[in-house]
Each structure stands twice: as structure tokens, then as C-alpha cells.
N, C-alpha and C positions, 0 to 999 in steps of 0.2 A: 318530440324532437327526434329525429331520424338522421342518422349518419350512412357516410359511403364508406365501407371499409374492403370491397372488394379491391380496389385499385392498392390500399397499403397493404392488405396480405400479399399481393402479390410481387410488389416491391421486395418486400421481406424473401420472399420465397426465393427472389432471380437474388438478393444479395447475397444469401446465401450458400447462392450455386454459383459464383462468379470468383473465388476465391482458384488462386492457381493448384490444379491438383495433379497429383499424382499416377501415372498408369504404366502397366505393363513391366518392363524390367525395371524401371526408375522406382516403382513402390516396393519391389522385392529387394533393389538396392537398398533404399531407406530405412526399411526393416531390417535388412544386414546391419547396417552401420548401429543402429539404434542396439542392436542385441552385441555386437563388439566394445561400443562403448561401455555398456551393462559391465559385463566380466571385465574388460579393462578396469572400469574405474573401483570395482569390488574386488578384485583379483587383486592391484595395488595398493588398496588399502590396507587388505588384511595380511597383504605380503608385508607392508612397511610397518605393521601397528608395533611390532617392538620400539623399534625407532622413533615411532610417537610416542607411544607408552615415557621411552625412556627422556625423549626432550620435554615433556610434560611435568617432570623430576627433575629436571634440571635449573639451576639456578643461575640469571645473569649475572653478566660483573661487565663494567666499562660500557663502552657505548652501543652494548648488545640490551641494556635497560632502556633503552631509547624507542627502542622496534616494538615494544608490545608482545612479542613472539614468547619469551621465557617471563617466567616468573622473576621478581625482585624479590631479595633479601629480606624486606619488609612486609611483603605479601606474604611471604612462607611464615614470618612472623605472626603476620593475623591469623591466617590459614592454623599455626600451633597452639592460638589463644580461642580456639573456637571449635578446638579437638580435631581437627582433619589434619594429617597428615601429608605429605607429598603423595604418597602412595593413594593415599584416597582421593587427593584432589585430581590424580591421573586418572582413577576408575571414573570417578563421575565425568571428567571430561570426556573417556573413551565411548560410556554407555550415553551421552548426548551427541554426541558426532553419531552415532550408530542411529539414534534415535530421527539426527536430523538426516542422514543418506536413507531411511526409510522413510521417510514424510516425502523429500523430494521422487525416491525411484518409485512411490504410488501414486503420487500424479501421475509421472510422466506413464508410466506405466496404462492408467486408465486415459491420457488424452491421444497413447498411439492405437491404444483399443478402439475408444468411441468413435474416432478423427484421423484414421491411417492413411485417408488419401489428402488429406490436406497439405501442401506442402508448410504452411506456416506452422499449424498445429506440430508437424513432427519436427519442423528445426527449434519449436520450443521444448520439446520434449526432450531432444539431444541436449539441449543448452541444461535441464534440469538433472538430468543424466551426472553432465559432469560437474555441475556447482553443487550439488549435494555433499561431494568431498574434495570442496575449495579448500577449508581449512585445513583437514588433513593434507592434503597435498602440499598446501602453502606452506607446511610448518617442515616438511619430511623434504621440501625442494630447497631449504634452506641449510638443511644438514649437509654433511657428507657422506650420507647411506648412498648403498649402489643402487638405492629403489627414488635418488633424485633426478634422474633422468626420467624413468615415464610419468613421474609426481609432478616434474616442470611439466613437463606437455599435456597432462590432463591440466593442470592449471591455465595454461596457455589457449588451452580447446575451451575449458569453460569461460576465458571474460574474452573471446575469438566469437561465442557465438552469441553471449550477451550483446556485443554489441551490432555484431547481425542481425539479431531476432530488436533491437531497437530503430533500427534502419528500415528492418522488412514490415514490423507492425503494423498495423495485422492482418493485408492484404497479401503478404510474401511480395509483394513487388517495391523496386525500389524507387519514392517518389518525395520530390521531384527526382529526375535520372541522372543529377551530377553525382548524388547523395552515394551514388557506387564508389565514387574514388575516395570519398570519406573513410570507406571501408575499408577501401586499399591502407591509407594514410595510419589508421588505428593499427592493422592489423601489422604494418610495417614498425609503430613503435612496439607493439609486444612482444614480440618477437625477440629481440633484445634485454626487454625488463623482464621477462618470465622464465626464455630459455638459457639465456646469459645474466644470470645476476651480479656475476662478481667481474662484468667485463670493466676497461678501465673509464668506459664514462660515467661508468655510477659514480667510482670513486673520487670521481673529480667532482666536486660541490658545484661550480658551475654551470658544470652539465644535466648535473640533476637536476638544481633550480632550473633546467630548460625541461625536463623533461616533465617533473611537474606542473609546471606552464603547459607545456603540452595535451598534457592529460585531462587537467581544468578547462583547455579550448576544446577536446574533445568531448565532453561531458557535459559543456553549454552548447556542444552542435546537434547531440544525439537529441537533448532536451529539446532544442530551436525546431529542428524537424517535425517530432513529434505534435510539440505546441503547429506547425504548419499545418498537417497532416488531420487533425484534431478540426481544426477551425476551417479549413480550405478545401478536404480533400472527404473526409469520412462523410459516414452516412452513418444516421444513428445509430443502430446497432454498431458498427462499428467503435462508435464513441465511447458505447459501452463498457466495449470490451478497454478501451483507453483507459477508462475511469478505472477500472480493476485494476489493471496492471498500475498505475502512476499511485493509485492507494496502496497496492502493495509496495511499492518502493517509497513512497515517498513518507512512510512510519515509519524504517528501520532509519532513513536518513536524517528523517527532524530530530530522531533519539539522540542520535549519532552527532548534529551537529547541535544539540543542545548539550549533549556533555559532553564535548570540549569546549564550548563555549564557558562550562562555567570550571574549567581550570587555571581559568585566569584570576581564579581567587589563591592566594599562597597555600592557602589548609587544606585544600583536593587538587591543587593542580603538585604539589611535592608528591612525586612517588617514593621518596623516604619516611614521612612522617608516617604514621600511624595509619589517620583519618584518611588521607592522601592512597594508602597503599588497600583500604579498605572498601573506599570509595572505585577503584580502578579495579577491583575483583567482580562488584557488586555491578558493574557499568559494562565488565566484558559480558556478564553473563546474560544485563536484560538485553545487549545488544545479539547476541545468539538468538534469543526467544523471538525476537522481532526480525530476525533473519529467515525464521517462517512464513511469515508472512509474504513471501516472494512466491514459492509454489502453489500455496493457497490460492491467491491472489489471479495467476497466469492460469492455474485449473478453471477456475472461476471464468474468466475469459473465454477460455478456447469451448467452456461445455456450458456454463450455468450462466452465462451474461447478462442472462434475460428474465433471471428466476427471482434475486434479488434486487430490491431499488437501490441503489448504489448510491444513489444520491444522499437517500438517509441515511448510510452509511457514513459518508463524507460528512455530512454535515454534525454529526453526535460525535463524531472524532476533532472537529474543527472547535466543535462547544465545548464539549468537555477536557478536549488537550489543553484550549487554551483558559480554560476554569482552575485548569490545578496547578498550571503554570503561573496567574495572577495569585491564588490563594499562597503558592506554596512562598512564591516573594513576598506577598504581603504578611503571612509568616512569620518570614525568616526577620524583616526590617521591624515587626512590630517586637520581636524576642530582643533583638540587638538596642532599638531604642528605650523599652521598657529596660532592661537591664541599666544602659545607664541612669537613664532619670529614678530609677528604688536604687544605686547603688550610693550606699549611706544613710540612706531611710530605714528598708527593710535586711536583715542579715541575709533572710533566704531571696534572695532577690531573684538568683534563676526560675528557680520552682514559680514563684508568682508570676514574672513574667511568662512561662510558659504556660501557665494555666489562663491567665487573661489573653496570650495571645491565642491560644487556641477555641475560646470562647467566641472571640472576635472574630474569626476564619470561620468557625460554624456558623455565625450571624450574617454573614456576608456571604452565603454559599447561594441561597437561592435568588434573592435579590442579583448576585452580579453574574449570577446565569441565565435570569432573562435579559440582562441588558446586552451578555454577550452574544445570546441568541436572536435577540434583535439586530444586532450590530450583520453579525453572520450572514443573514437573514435577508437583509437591505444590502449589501455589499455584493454577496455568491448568489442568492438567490431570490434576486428583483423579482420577477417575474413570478415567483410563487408565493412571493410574500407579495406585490400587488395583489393576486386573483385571490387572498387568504384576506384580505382589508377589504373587496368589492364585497366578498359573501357576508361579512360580518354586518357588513353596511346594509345588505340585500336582505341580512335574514332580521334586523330593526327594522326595515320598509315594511317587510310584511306583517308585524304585530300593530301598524297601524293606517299602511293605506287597506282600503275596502272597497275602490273605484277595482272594478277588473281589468278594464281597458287599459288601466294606467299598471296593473301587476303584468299584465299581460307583454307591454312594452319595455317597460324594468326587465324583467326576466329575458327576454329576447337581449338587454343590452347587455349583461349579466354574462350570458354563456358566449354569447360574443366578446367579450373582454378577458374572461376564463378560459375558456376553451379552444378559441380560436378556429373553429370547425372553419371547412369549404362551405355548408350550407347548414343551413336552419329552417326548418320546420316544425309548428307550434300548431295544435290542433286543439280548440275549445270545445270538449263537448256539453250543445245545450241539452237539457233535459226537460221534457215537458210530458209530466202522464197525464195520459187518459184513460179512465174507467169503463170497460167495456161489459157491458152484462155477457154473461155465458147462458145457455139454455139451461144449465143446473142452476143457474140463481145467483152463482160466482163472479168474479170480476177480472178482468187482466189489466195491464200495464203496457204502454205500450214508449217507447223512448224515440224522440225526433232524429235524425241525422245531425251529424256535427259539424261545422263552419271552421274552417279553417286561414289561418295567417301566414 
């Protein structure tokens, strides 16, 4: 079988020189802006870190519990019943915000190195620049330190170019071409929500319920596009590079909207109670760690698209996210119903139910992972799960047909259903020796020409 792959190298080659780039004073511009950002957003951090340090310490009261931003009375409780202090739970906050402004400034760092003339590449780079110290800024623009003024505006520069660089993806141009005044429309509510936060339409509940609405219609448009762009407009590699970026966003956000979803239970959604105030420590922090996954993700993109299968990726995250989200319900429902049905039988009734339910959860782990990777499988990935059932089928043909003519046409139908090549060619070769005497007495071998389909 022989393939044509001159024509797709060379695809590959012009799509990757097609990308809008940079020259002359415009890439020495970009490198300016990219190195002002740099000290901008390190220069204001560690100008304002007292003032994080010290709201880090600080404990809400009234409908400042509400925002997530300070600690609850009851947090500072668990936080004392687990030996950390305010003081210490400031340090480790400060030395993971440092940790996370250094994971973002060395991507960006290496995609303006590898990718300097790219115009996309370096508006992503700026965009990671400043969301490495979203939090800090977020928190320092909420104070009344004199460092909330350039902490609003880096804030405001980093979800300004988030949503630019989700418009531009990952061509840098903007398509289809209304999708400009989108950008207008975003950039015109931010500007208000970021650099004015205490102006009077926040305070008016109604206007914020608009503004909200708002924000939800912009964040199903950026999505709509994308999903356009993806299906209509890209070329493989570019797709690629989509898949990366939508995995790296789209982990922190299923975390994210999996737990709030489940505060809708009394015992974790009270941030007074106990379990409530210990569960909402435990939830900011995995939601931090999966906040990595954003520079990762966009690094990956702009330089290694093409190094890992992305696919598999997605798909061991889709199997197993949704493996431990049925285990961990069926869990929770077999502990709750086992408790009532032993209560009155058994004294220790928790302890047994938790022992049986958790027996149950390991009996049901690999069985209801292949059904979910079936399921996955048949749904996301038709097409590799049909070519994955031809071969299986193809390789029982071969253990018992022995006609060639008839392997020979299987196979042919086989790599045409797999692989979907422009052409096929299939070359049998017959073998027929002949014994040749040598003058020394020897023999050689001599093999016919091969017939080809």
C-alpha cells in the first residue's frame, strides 16, 4: 500500500506560514508592550503584597461572606482546628500565587521566544502575562490600597485580552468579521465592572442582574464562534490547537460548575457550618490547581500541538471524570441508604455501611468503565470506534479464511473503511524458485516479478 503525502506536507507547511505576522517596528512594538506588561504586572504585585498579605488575614462580616474574596469566621475555625493559623494560611496563599505568576510568565515567556513573529502567538502571551496575577490583582482592586488603581487595570488588560485572544483564535484574525464589534460590546462592559466597581449600577440589584445576563450572553458568543470556527473555518492543525485550548478551559470550569452545583445540598452549600466552611477551603484550592491548566494548555497550542494526541487526552478525562463522578454518587446514595435500612439492626451501622458501600464502588469500577468508555466511544468518537470493530472483525477473518483472493479484497475493503486514503495500492508478491546449478556444484534461487491490484 503506498500513500501520497507530498501534497499534505505541503499543506501543513503553507498553514503554517499563513498565520498574520509580525515585522519591522510592529514586532519591536510587541516586544516592548510584552516586556512593560512583565514589570507592570511583577512591579504591582509585589508593590501591593502587603495589602494582600494583610486582606488574606482578614475576616468577613455581612454581605462581604457572600463574594468569596475574605475568609468566613468559620473557615478561620477549620483553618484553627487543623493547626494553620491566619498567618500561615496568608503564607501558603502568597507562595501559590507566586508559584502560579511563575508557571504563567514561563510559558509566555517561551511562546514569545519560540513564536515572536506571530501575531497570535504574542497576544497570547500578553493575555498570560497579565492573568497570572488575576487573583492578586482581583483581591488588591477590591481594597482601598493606592495600588487599586493599576491592580484594576491589570485586571481589566487580562479578561480585555482573554477575550480577544478567544475571538482571534488561532488565526489572529477576526472570523466571521462582525465578530469585531463583539469585542467592542465585551470590552465596553468591562470597563465599568473592572475599572469602576463601586459605581452606582452595581449597586442597584437590577442592573446587575443585567449585567450578569450580559456576561452569560457574552460567554455563549465567545463559545458560538469558536464552536463556528472549529467546524467551518479551521484546518486541522488548527483544530488542534482548539482542542488544547477548550481542554484547558474547559477542566477548571466543569470543576467549577460541579461544585456549585452540589451546594445545593444544606451540609456544603452553609458556609457557617463546619463541613460547609471546610468544603469551600478545600474547593477554592482544587479550583487554583486547575487554574493551571490554562497556560499549560495555550503553551501546548501555540508550540507542541502536534507532539501529543489530544484526543487521548480528552477522552481519559471524559472516562474517568465521568467514572468518579458515578462512583462517588453511587457512594454517597449506597452510605445514606445502607444507614437507614441497619439503623436498628446493627448499633455500628455507619461503619458497616461504609465498609459495604465502599466494597460495592470497588466492584463496580471496572465493569462501569468500560461501559462508560463504550458509551464515550460510540458518542465522541464514532469513527474510531467504527475503524476499532472493522479491525477486530478483520483480524477473526484472517484466522480462518485461506482463499487469498478473497484476503486480498477484505484488506483492500478494510483500509478503505480505516483509513480513508485518496489511493490504494496492494502489490502480491508471487514467489516461485528455481534451482539453478553453479559451475562449483551450488545452487541459486531465483524469485518471479510481482502482480499487482
Amino acid at each position: 500500500m503506498n500513500g501520497q503525502h507530498g501534497p499534505s506536507t505541503m499543506a501543513v507547511s503553507r498553514e503554517q506560514h499563513n498565520y498574520a505576522r509580525l515585522h519591522g517596528r510592529w514586532l519591536l512594538l510587541a516586544r516592548g508592550i510584552w516586556i512593560t506588561l512583565v514589570v507592570l504586572s511583577l512591579g504591582t504585585f509585589f508593590a501591593s503584597l502587603p495589602v494582600y498579605i494583610a486582606r488574606k488575614q482578614t475576616l468577613c462580616a455581612g454581605t462581604e461572606c457572600t463574594t468569596g474574596v475574605l475568609l468566613t469566621p468559620s473557615q478561620a475555625e477549620v483553618l484553627k482546628g487543623i493547626g494553620l493559623s491566619l498567618s500561615d494560611y496568608a503564607a501558603s496563599s502568597v507562595a501559590f500565587a507566586l508559584a502560579t505568576i511563575v508557571v504563567f510568565l514561563v510559558v509566555s515567556t517561551l511562546i514569545v521566544w519560540r513564536r515572536p513573529d506571530d501575531r497570535m502567538a504574542v497576544l497570547v502571551a500578553l493575555m498570560l502575562v497579565t492573568l497570572g496575577t488575576l487573583d492578586a490583582t482581583s483581591t488588591v482592586a477590591a481594597s482601598s490600597s493606592p495600588w487599586r488603581v493599576p491592580a484594576a487595570c491589570l485586571a481589566f488588560l487580562a479578561l480585555a485580552f482573554f477575550v480577544l485572544v478567544f475571538l482571534l483564535f488561532p488565526t489572529g484574525q477576526f472570523v466571521p468579521s462582525f465578530t469585531r464589534w463583539i469585542a467592542v460590546v465585551c470590552l465596553a462592559v468591562l470597563v465599568p465592572a473592572t475599572l469602576f466597581p463601586n459605581n452606582p449600577f452595581a449597586q442597584n440589584p437590577d442592573t446587575l442582574l443585567l449585567f450578569y445576563l450580559v456576561s452569560l450572553a457574552a460567554v455563549a458568543t465567545l463559545a458560538l464562534v469558536q464552536f463556528y470556527r472549529y467546524r467551518r473555518v479551521s484546518s486541522p492543525l488548527q483544530r488542534q490547537q482548539t482542542k488544547w485550548v477548550v481542554f484547558g478551559l474547559a477542566v477548571p470550569c466543569s470543576v467549577l460548575v460541579g461544585g456549585y452545583m452540589l451546594t445545593i445540598f444544606p451540609a456544603i452549600g452553609d458556609p457557617s457550618a463546619p463541613f460547609g466552611a471546610s468544603y469551600q477551603l478545600a474547593f477554592s484550592a482544587i479550583i487554583s490547581c486547575t487554574f493551571l491548566l490554562i497556560p499549560l494548555a495555550f503553551g501546548f497550542a501555540m508550540l507542541r500541538s502536534r507532539l501529543w494526541d489530544i484526543d487521548v487526552l480528552i477522552n481519559r478525562t471524559l472516562v474517568y471524570g465521568t467514572l468518579t463522578a458515578s462512583l462517588a454518587l453511587v457512594y454517597v446514595g449506597l452510605v445514606i441508604g445502607l444507614q437507614a435500612l441497619l439503623r436498628g439492626l446493627i448499633r455500628q451501622d455507619t461503619s458497616v455501611a461504609i465498609v459495604l458501600s465502599t466494597l460495592a464502588s470497588a466492584a463496580l469500577f471496572g465493569p462501569l468503565r468500560q461501559r462508560i468508555q463504550g458509551i464515550i466511544d460510540r458518542r465522541f468518537y464514532r469513527r474510531k470506534y467504527d475503524a476499532a470493530k472493522t479491525l477486530a472483525a478483520f483480524s477473526a477473518t484472517l484466522r480462518q479464511e485461506v482463499d487469498l483472493d478473497q484476503l486480498r479484497e477484505q484488506l483492500l475493503v478494510v483500509v478503505q473503511e480505516t483509513m480513508q486514503p485518496a489511493h490504494i495500492s496492494l502489490w502480491v508478491r508471487k514467489m516461485e524458485r528455481e534451482r539453478k546449478p553453479h559451475l562449483d556444484g551450488g545452487f541459486s534461487t531465483s524469485t518471479a516479478p510481482a502482480e499487482s491490484t
